[in-house]
N, C-alpha and C positions, 0 to 999 in steps of 0.2 A: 469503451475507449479510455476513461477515467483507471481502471485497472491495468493497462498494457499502459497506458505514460506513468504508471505510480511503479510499475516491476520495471520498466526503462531506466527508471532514478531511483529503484532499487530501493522505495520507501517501504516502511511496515504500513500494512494493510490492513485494515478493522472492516468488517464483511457481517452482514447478516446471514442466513443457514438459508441459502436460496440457490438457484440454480446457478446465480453466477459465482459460484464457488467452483465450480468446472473450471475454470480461466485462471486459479490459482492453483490446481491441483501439483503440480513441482516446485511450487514458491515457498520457499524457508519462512520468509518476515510476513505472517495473518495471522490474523486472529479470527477464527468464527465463531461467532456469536448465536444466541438463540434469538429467533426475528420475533421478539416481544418488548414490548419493556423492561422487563424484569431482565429477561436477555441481555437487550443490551446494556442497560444501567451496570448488571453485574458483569457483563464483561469491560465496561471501560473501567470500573472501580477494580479490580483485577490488574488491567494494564497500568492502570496508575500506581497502584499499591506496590507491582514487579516491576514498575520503571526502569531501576537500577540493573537487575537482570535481564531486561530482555537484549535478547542480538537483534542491534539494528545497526546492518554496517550499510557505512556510504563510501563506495570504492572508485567514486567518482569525483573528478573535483571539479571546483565552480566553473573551470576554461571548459570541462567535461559535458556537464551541464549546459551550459551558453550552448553549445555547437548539437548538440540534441535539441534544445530549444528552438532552434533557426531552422535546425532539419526541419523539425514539424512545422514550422514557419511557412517556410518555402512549399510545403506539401499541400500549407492550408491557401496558399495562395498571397499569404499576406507579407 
């Protein structure tokens, strides 16, 4: 679930090398990582270090946002 509302708002994704990589296989913005420490350590120090280059577009804006929020709102019953 955490994956479909992070591609919904079209956030960049950090992922361990597990099967729920299946769920991003057409998503531009991930990163997968190796499921260890070293893994991951080196893969956020990586992200950190290519901050400035990576594409992370947000083509959504905050009214965009809000009215997705409520969808799922209203879904979750609340």
């Amino acid at each position: 679930m955490t994956l479909l509302e992070s591609k919904i708002l079209n956030k960049y994704i950090i992922i361990t090398d597990n099967s729920s990589k299946e769920a991003l296989e057409n998503y531009e913005n991930k990163k997968i990582v190796e499921n260890s420490e070293d893994g991951i350590y080196n893969g956020l120090k990586g992200i950190i270090k290519n901050y400035p280059n990576i594409k992370i577009t947000d083509t959504t804006s905050n009214d965009e946002n809000n009215e997705i929020i409520n969808k799922i709102k209203n879904l979750l019953g609340d």
